[in-house]
C-alpha positions as CSV (number, residue, x, y, z in Angstrom):
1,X,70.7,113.6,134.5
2,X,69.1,112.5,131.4
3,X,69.7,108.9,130.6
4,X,68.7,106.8,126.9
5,X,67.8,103.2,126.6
6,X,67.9,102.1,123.0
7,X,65.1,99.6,122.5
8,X,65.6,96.9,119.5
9,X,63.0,97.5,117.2
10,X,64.4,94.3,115.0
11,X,65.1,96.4,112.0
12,X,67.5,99.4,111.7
13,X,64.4,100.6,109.3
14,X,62.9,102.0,112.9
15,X,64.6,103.0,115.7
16,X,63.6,103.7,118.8
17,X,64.7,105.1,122.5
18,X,63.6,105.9,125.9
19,X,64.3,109.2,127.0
20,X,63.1,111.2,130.2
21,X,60.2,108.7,129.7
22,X,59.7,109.5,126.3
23,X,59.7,106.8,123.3
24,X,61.1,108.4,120.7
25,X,60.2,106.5,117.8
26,X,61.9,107.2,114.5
27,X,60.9,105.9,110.9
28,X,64.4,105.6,109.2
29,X,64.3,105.2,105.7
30,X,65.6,108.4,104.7
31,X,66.7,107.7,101.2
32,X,62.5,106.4,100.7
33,X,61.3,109.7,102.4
34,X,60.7,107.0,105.2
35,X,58.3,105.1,103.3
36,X,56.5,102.2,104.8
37,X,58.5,98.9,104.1
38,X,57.8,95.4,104.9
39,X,60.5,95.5,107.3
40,X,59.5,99.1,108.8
41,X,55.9,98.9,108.9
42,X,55.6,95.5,111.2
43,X,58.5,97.3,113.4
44,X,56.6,99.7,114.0
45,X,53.2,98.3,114.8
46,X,55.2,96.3,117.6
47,X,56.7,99.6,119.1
48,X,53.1,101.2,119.4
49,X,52.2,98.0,121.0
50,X,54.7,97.9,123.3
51,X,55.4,101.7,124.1
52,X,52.0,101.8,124.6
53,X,51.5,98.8,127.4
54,X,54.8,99.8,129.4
55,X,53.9,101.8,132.2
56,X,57.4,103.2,132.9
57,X,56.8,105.2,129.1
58,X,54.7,108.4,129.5
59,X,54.4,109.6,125.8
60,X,55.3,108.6,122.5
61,X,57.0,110.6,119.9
62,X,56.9,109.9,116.7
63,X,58.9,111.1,113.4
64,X,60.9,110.3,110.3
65,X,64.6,110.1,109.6
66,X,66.0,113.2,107.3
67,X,64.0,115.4,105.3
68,X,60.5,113.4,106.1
69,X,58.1,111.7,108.1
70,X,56.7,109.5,106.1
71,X,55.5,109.2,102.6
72,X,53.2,106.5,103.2
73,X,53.1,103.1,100.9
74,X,55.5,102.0,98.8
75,X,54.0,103.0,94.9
76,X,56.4,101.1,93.6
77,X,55.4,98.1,95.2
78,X,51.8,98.3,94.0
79,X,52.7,97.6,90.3
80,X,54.6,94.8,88.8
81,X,56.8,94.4,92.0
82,X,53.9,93.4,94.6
83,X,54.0,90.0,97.0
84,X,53.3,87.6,94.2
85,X,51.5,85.6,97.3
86,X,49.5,88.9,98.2
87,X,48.3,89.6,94.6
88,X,47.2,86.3,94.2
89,X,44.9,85.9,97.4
90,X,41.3,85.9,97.4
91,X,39.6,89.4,97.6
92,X,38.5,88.8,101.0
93,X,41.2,87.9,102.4
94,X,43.3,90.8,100.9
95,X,40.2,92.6,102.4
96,X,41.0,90.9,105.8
97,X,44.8,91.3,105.5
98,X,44.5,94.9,105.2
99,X,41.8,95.6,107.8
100,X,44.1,93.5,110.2
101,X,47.4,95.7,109.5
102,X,45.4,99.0,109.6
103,X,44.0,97.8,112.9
104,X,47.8,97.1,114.3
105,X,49.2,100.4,113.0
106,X,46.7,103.3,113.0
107,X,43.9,101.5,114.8
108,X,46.4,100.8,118.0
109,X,47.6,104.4,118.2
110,X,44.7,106.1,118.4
111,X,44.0,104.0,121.3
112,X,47.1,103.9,122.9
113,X,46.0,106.1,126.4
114,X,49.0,108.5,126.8
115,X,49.9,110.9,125.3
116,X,51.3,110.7,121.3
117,X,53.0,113.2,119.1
118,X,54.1,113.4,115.6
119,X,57.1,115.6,114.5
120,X,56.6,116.5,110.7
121,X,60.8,117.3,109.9
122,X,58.6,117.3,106.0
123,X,56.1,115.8,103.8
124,X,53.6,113.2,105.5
125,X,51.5,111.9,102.6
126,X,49.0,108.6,102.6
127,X,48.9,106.0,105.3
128,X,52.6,108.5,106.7
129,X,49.5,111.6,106.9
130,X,47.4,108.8,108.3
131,X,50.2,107.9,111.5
132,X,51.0,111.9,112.4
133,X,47.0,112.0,112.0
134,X,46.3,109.0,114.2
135,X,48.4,111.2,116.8
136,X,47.1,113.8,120.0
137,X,49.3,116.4,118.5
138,X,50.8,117.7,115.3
139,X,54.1,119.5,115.0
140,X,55.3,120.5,111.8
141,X,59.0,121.7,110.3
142,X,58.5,124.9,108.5
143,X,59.7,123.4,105.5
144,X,56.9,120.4,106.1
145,X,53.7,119.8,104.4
146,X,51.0,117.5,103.8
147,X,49.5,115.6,101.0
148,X,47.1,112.7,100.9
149,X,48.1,111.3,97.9
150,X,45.6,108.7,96.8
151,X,44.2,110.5,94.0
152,X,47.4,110.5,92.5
153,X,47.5,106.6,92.2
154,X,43.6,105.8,91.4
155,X,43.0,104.8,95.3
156,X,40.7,105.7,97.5
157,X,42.4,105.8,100.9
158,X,43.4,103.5,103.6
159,X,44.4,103.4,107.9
160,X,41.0,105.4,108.5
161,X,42.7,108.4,106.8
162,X,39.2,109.9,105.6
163,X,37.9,109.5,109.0
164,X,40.7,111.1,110.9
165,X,40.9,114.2,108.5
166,X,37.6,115.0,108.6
167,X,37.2,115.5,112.2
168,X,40.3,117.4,112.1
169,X,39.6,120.2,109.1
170,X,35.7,119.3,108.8
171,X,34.1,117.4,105.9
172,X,34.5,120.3,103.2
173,X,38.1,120.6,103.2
174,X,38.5,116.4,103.7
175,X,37.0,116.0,100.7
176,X,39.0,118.9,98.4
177,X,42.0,117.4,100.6
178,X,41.2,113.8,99.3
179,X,39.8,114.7,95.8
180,X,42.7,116.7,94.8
181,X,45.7,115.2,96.8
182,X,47.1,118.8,97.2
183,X,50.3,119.6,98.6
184,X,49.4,121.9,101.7
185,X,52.3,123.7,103.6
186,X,53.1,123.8,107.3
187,X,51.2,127.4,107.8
188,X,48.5,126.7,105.5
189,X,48.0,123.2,107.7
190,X,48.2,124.7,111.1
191,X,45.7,127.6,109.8
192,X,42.9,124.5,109.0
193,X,43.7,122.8,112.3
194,X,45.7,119.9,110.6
195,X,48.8,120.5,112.9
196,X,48.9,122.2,115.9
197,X,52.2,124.4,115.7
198,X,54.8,125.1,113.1
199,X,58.6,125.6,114.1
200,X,61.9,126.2,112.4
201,X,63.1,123.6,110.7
202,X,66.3,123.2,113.7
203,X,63.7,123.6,116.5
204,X,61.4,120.7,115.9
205,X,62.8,117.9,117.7
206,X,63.8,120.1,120.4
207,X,60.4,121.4,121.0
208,X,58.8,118.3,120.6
209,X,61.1,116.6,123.1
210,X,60.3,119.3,125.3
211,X,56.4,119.1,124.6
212,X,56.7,114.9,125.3
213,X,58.6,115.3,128.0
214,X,56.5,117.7,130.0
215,X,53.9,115.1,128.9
216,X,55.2,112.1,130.2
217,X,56.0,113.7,133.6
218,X,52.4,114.5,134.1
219,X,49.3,112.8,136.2
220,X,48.8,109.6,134.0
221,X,45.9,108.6,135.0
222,X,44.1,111.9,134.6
223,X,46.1,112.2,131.1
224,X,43.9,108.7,130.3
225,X,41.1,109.9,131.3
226,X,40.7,113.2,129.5
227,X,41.7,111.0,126.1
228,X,38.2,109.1,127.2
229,X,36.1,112.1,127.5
230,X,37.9,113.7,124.3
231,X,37.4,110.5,122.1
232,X,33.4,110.5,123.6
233,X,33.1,113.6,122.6
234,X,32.8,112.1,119.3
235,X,30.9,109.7,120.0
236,X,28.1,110.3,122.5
237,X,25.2,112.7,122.9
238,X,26.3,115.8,125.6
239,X,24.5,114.1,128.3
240,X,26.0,110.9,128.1
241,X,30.0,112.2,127.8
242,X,29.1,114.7,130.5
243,X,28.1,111.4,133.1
244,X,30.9,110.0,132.2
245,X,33.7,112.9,132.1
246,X,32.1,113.0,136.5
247,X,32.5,109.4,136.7
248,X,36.2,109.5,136.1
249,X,37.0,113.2,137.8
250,X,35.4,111.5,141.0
251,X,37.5,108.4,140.1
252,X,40.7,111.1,139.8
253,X,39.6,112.3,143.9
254,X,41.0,109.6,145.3
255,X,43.9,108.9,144.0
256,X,47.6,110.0,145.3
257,X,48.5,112.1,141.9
258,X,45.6,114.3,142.9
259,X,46.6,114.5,146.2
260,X,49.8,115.3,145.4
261,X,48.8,118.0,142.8
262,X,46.6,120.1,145.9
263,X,50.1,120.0,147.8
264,X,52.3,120.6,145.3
265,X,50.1,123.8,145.1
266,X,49.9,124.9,148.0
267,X,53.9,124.4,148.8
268,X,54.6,126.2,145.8
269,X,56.3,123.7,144.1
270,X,56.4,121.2,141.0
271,X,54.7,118.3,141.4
272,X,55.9,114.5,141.4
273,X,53.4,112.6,139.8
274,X,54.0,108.6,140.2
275,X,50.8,107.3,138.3
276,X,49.0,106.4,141.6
């Protein structure tokens, strides 16, 4: 029997629930295309935070309320409408403010070490392409697409966005991608590796759920591991990542979930993996 806990996020801007040992994390401004807010965004650097430190959560899921996921900053907001106390600070610490936030938000997901996954019900665009981006995985709506947006309001790009799309599609199409601040549909996103899979519009949070779920119920600690060998593999010569991928697999030997796995194999069975 599935059972939900409904976690207080501290603003109905975000919500956020525990299912099957899923967070299922929801940007809810559906009227903004789920557009970051100063009520939304610190909501939901705390969720990462928190989602991502509590062992009894697997995976994290993340998507958008309605007809988006998120369309990033709030344009509106960078014109005559700013923080009066933000436009007036010194350009270093506006600098500072803004390296802090990015490393709260983006910066904390990539490094959360389970699993994460962004469900695309539409457009991601800016800093919103910038969270499904900071993701493992990808899964778009058919009706989805991306766009990064910055061109279209004389910026240059924030939350590491330049860095995370070009080891996704390569540096050729990060750069037409930025340049032009193209709208690119679901198929045309999956066929340059920006998502991983495209589904029908009324299949996405059901095959999500599915994909988190079988996720979260997996070996955890191996899970952790193979995001440290996959994020070495961009940072380390071949020799180096390969030492280190046979520190952790001989690390993995001794532990119960692998144990477990070698039985659950040989009785034919489903495994019961409990992290240990």
């Amino acid at each position: 029997m599935t059972t939900e806990t409904t976690i207080d996020t501290g603003t109905n801007e975000l919500l956020c629930a525990i299912r099957d040992r899923v967070a299922v994390i929801t940007l809810n401004r559906p009227e903004a295309r789920n557009a970051l807010s100063d009520n939304l965004t610190p909501a939901l650097r705390t969720m990462i935070r928190t989602c991502g430190e509590d062992p009894t959560i697997g995976a994290l899921l993340i998507t958008g309320a309605g007809q988006a996921f998120c369309a990033g900053g709030n344009v509106k907001g960078m014109g005559a409408h700013r923080d009066k106390a933000k436009f007036e600070m010194p350009f270093d610490a506006k600098v500072a403010d803004l390296q802090e936030r990015q490393r709260l938000l983006t910066g904390a997901l990539v490094a959360v070490r389970k699993p994460t996954i962004a469900a695309l019900p539409g457009p991601a665009v800016g800093a919103g392409l910038a969270i499904a981006m900071a993701c493992d995985i990808r899964i778009a709506a058919q009706s989805a697409f991306i766009s990064t947006g910055y061109a279209r309001v004389a910026l240059s790009g924030d939350y590491g966005i330049a860095w995370l799309l070009t080891r996704l599609v390569g540096t050729s199409r990060a750069r037409e991608l930025m340049f032009t601040g193209d709208k690119v549909d679901a198929n045309r996103c999956e066929a340059i590796g920006l998502v991983n899979r495209v589904v029908p519009d009324d299949r996405l949070q059901a095959e999500t759920f599915a994909l988190a779920k079988s996720l979260a119920e997996g070996p955890r600690l191996a899970l952790r591991y193979m995001k440290d060998n996959l994020d070495e593999a961009l940072l380390f010569d071949f020799e180096t990542a390969r030492d280190h991928e046979a520190e952790r697999l001989i690390r993995l030997t001794t532990t119960a979930d692998h144990k477990e796995a070698v039985q659950a194999f040989i009785d034919k069975r489903k495994p019961n993996f409990t992290g240990k």
